[in-house]
C-alpha positions in Angstrom: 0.0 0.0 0.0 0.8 3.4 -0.8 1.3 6.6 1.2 1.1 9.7 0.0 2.3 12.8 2.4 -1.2 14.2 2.6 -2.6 10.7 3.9 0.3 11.0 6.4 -0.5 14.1 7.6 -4.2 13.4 7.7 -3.3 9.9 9.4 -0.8 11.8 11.9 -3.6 14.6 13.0 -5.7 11.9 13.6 -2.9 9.8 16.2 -2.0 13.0 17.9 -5.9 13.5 19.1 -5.8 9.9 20.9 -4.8 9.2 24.1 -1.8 7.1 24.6 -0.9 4.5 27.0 2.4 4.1 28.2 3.3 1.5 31.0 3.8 2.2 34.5 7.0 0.2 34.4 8.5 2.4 31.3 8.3 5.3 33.2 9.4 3.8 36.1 6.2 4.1 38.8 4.4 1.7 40.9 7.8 1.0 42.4 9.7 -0.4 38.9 12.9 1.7 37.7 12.5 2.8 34.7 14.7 1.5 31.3 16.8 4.5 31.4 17.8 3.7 34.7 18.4 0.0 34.2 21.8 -1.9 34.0 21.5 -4.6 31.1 23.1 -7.7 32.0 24.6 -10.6 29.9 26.5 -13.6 31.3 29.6 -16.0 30.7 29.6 -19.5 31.7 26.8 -19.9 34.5 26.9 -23.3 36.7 25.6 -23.4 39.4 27.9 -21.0 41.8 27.1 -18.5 38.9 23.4 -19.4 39.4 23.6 -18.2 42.6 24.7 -15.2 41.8 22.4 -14.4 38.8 19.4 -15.0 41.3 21.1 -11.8 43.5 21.4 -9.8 40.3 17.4 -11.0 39.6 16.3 -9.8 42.6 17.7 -5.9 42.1 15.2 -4.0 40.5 17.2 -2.1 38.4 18.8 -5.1 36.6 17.5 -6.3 32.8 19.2 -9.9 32.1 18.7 -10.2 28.3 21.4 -12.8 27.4 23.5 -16.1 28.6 26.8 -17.5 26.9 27.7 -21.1 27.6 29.8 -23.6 26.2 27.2 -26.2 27.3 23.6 -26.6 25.7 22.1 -27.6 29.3 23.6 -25.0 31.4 22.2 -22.0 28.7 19.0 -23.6 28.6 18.8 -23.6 32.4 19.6 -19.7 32.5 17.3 -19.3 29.5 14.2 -20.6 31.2 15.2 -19.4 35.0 15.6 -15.9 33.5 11.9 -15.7 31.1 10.6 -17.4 34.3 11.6 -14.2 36.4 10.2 -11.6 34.1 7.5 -13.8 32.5 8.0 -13.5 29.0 10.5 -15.1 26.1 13.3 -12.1 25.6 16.4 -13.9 26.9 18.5 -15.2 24.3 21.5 -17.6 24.8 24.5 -19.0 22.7 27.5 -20.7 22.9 29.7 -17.6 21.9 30.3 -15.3 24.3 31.7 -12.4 21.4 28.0 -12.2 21.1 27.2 -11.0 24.6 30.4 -9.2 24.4 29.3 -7.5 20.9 26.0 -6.4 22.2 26.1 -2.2 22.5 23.0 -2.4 25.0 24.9 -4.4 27.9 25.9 -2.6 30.1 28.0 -5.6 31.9 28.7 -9.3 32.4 28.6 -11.9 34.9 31.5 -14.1 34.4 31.0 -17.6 36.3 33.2 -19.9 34.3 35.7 -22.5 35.3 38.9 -20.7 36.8 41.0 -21.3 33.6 39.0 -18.9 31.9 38.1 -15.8 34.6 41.1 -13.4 33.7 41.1 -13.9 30.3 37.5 -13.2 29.4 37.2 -10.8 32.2 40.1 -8.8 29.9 38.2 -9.5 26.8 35.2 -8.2 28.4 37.2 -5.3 29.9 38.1 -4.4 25.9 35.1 -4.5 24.7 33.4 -1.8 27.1 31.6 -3.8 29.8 31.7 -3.7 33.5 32.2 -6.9 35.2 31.1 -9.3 38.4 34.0 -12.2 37.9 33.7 -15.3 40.1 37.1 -16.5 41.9 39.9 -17.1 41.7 40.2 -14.4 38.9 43.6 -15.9 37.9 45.2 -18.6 37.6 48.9 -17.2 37.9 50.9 -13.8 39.5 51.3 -12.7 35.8 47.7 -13.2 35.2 47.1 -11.3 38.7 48.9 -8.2 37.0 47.5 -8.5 33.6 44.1 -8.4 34.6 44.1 -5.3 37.0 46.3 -3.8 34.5 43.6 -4.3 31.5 40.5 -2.8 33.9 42.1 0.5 35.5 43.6 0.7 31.5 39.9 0.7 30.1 38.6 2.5 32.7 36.0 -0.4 34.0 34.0 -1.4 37.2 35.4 -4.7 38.2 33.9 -6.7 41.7 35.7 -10.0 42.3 33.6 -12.8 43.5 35.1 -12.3 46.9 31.9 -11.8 48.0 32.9 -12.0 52.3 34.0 -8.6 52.0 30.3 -7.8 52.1 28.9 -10.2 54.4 28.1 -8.4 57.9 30.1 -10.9 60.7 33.4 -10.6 58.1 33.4 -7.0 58.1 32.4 -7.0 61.7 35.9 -8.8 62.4 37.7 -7.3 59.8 36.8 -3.6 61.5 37.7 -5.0 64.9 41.1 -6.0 63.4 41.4 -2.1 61.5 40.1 -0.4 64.5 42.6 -1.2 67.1 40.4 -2.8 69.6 42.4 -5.7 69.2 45.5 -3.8 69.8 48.1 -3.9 67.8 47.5 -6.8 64.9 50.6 -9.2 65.0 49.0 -12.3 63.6 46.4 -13.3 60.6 44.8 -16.7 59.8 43.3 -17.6 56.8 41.2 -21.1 56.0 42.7 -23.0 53.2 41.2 -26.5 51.3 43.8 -29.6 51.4 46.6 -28.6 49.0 47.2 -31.1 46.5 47.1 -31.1 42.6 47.4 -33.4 39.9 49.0 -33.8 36.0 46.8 -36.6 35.2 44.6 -36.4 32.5 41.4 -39.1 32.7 40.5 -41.1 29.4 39.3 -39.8 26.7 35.7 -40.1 25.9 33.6 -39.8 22.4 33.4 -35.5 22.1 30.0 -34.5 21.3 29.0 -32.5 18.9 29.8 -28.4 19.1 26.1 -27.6 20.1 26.0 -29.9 22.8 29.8 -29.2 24.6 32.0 -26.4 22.6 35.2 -28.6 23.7 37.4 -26.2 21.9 36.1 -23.2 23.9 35.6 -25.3 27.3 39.1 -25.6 27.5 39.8 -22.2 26.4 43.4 -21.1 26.9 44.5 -24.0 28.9 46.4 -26.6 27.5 44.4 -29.2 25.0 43.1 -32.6 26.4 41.0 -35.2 25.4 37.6 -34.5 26.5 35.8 -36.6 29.6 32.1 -35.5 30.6 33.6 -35.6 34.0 35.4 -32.2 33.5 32.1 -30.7 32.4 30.5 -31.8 35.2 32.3 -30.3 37.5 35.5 -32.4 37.7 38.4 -30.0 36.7 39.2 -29.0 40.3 42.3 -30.6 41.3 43.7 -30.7 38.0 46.8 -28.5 37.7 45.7 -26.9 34.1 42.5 -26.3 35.4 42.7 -25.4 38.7 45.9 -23.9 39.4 47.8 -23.1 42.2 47.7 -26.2 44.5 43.8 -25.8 44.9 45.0 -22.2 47.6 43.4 -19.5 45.6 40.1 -21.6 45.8 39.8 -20.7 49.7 42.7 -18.5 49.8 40.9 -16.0 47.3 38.6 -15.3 50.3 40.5 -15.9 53.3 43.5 -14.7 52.3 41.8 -11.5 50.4 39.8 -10.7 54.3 43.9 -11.4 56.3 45.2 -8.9 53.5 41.7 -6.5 54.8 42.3 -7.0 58.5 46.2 -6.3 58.6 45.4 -3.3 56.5 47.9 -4.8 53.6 45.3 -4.2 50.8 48.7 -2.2 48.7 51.2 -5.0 49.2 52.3 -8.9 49.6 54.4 -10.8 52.6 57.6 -11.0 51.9 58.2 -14.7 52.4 56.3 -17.9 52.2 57.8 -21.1 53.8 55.4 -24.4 54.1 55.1 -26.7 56.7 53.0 -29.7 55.7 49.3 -27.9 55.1 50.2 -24.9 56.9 52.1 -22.2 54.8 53.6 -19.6 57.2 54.1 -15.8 55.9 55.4 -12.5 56.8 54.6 -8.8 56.0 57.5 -6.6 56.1 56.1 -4.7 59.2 56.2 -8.2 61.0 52.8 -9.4 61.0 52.5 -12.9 60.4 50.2 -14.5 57.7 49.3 -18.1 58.5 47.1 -20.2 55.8 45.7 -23.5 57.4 42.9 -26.4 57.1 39.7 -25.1 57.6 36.2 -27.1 57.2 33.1 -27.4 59.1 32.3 -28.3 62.7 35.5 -26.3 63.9 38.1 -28.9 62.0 41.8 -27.3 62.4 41.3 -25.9 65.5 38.9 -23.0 65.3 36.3 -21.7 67.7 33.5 -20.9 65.1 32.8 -23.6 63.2 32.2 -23.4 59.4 33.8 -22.9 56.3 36.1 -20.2 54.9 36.7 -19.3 58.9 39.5 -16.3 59.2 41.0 -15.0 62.8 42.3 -11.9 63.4 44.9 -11.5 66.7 46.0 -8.5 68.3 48.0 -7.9 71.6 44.7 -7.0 73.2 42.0 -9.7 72.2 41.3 -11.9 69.0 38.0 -12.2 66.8 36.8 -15.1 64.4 34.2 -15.0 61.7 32.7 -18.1 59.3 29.9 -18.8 57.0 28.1 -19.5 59.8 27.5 -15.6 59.9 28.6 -15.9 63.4 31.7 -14.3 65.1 33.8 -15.3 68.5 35.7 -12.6 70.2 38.2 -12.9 73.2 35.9 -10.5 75.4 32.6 -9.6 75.6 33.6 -6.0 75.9 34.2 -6.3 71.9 30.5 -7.2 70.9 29.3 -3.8 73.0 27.0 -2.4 70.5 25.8 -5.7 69.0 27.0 -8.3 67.2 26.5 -8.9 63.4 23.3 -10.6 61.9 23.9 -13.7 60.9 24.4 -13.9 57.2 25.7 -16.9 55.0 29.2 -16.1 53.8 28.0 -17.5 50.5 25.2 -14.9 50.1 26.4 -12.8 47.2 23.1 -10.3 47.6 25.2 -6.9 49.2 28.3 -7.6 46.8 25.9 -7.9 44.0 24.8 -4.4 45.3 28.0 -2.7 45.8 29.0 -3.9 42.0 25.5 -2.5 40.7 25.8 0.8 42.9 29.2 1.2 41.6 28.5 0.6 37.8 26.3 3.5 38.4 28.7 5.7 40.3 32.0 5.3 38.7 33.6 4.3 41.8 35.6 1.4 43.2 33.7 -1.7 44.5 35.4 -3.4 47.7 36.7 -6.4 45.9 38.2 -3.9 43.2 40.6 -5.1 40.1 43.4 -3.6 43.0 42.2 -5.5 46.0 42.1 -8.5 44.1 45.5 -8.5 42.1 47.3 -8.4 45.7 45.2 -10.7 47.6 45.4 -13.4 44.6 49.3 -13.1 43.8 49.7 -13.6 47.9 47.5 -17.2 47.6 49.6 -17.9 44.3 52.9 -16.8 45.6 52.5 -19.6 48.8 51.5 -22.0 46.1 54.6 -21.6 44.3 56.9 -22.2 47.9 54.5 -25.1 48.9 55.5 -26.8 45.5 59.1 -25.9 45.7 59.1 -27.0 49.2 61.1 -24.3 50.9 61.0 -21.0 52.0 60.6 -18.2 49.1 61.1 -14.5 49.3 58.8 -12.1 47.8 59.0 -8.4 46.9 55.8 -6.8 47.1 57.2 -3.7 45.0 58.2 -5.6 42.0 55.5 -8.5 42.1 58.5 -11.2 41.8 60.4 -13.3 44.3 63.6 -12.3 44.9 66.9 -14.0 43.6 65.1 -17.1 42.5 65.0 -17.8 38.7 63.0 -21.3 39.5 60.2 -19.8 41.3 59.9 -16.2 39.2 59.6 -19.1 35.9 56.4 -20.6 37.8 54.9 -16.7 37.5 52.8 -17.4 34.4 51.5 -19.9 32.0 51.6 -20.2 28.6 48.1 -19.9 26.8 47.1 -21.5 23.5 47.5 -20.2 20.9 44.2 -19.2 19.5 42.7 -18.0 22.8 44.4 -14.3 24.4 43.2 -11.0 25.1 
């Protein structure tokens, strides 16, 4: 059909003397926020740590999820329906090529939940291409990595929150402020909760690959070395495997604990400066003399802890001690240092109040707790103890220069090589 101007203008006079509807939720009433207002959301690899989080990101009503990128069918398909199930409709769209999330000018920025080979490196990519991120930890899988990666976000100017969620979880910054405070006195002694250190070279047998739309092997693996594919490793089995899950299995547990120790001693801008390890205890020292000690931790108090739980941290002064654990509860040496009341009780795994701070940052410009800083100290501390545990003898560490000192071996475990077809 044609249209000629005057029928335009006829048909246009006509429009303008109707009323028009407009939605509440596009202008941002009945207690919505309105599109303009909105952070757009994509995603990289969600299991089911990264489900977690997406749920926190879901419940902030100023969040718009509009796309998941997954190397596995079922994974994307989860997301897909969780997501349309949350805002009732059919919009989100998923794929197995995370360029495409990337490539999209209306997200604003990405959850990255992916295995631990691949956090820096799409983190970086992401970085490049204009997008804020929420990266699950460890965020690296080596000191060089560490570098690169905070290097690549304060370069391009982006919003970066680590995983490292305990930094907003009420009992960890309750004991983390004693520590800062000086109620404790003067701090002389930090202890983190580590897993059982251990790694492996092995691969297991190779298995039939399926096809691309079913598991993207190729991109699965990523930049780590190439392997015959198992469905075990996709299901959850790449922990404990050296390529996959670097550094002894410490920046796991470290990437909290040690990250809340680097918090409490105030040593957010630097590194011990040597690492020596005594079975499953790696023993450490700051250049002002506080000491850094990494040890078991588990549930029901296992290594010698008053609160029981996981990820437990403890914080001693010359005046008193605290302790804090998923539990969401904290034990103090005195009473006198819960005057004023103690913390709620929150699950250290809740992501909710990181989620926020990322989210509140994104909109303000300015530096969430777990910041591409915080985190590129905190991790090259749990990497650099890795690197003496599996030398087996003490190491020195300059926190100025990012490098051990005088020791060719250990500077040579710094980084990894990446293959070829996968970099920033």
């Amino acid at each position: 059909m044609k249209f000629t101007r005057r029928h335009f203008l006829k048909t246009a006079a006509v429009a303008v003397g109707l009323p028009t509807f407009i939605p509440a939720s596009a202008l941002g009433r009945d207690g919505t926020v309105a599109p303009s207002n909105r952070i757009v959301l994509g995603a990289i690899g969600i299991g089911p740590r990264g489900r977690e989080d997406l749920k926190a990101f879901l419940g902030q009503p100023d969040v718009q999820f509009v796309m998941i990128a997954d190397v596995q069918e079922t994974r994307r398909e989860v997301v897909r329906v969780m997501v349309n199930r949350q805002y009732n409709n059919q919009d989100c769209l998923k794929t197995r090529d995370m360029y495409e999330v990337l490539g999209r000018p209306d997200i604003d920025a990405v959850l990255i939940a992916t295995g631990d080979r691949w956090h820096a490196l799409a983190s970086m990519i992401a970085a490049k291409a204009g997008k804020d991120i929420y990266c699950e930890k460890p965020c690296s899988m080596t000191i060089r990595e560490s570098q690169e990666l905070a290097d690549t976000i304060n370069r391009y100017g982006r919003v970066f929150q680590a995983g490292t969620q305990r930094r907003n979880v009420d009992n960890f910054k309750f004991a983390a402020g004693l520590a800062r405070s000086g109620k404790l006195g003067k701090i002389h002694t930090v202890h983190a909760g580590i897993l059982t250190l251990q790694e492996s070279h092995l691969w297991l047998p190779a298995e039939p690959e399926p096809t691309r739309d079913v598991v993207d092997w190729d991109r699965w693996l990523g930049p780590a070395p190439w392997r015959p594919f198992n469905k075990d490793y996709i299901n959850g089995r790449w922990r404990g495997y050296f390529d996959f899950h670097g550094g002894a299995a410490l920046p796991e547990w470290g990437a909290h604990t040690v990250d809340l120790c680097q918090w409490a001693a105030s040593a957010d801008g630097t590194t011990p400066v040597e690492f020596e390890a005594e079975g499953q205890t790696i023993h450490s020292r700051y250049a002002n003399g506080v000491k850094l000690t990494m040890r078991l931790s588990g549930f029901k108090g296992e290594g010698n802890w008053v609160v029981p739980g996981t990820c437990p941290v403890r914080f001693e002064g010359d005046e008193g001690w605290v302790e804090a654990a998923d539990t969401g509860k904290v034990a103090v040496s005195s009473p006198k240092l819960l005057e004023g009341g103690a913390p709620n009780p929150m699950a250290g795994t809740d992501p909710t109040k990181h989620v926020r701070d990322f989210l509140d940052c994104v909109k303000s410009r300015a530096k969430p707790a777990a910041n591409a800083d915080v985190t590129r100290r905190g991790h090259i501390v749990s990497h650099a103890a890795s690197i003496g545990w599996r030398l087996g003898r003490k190491v020195q560490f300059d926190p100025v220069t990012e490098s051990f000192v005088n020791d060719a071996e250990a500077n040579r475990m710094c980084s990894r090589a990446r293959r070829a077809s996968w970099h920033a």
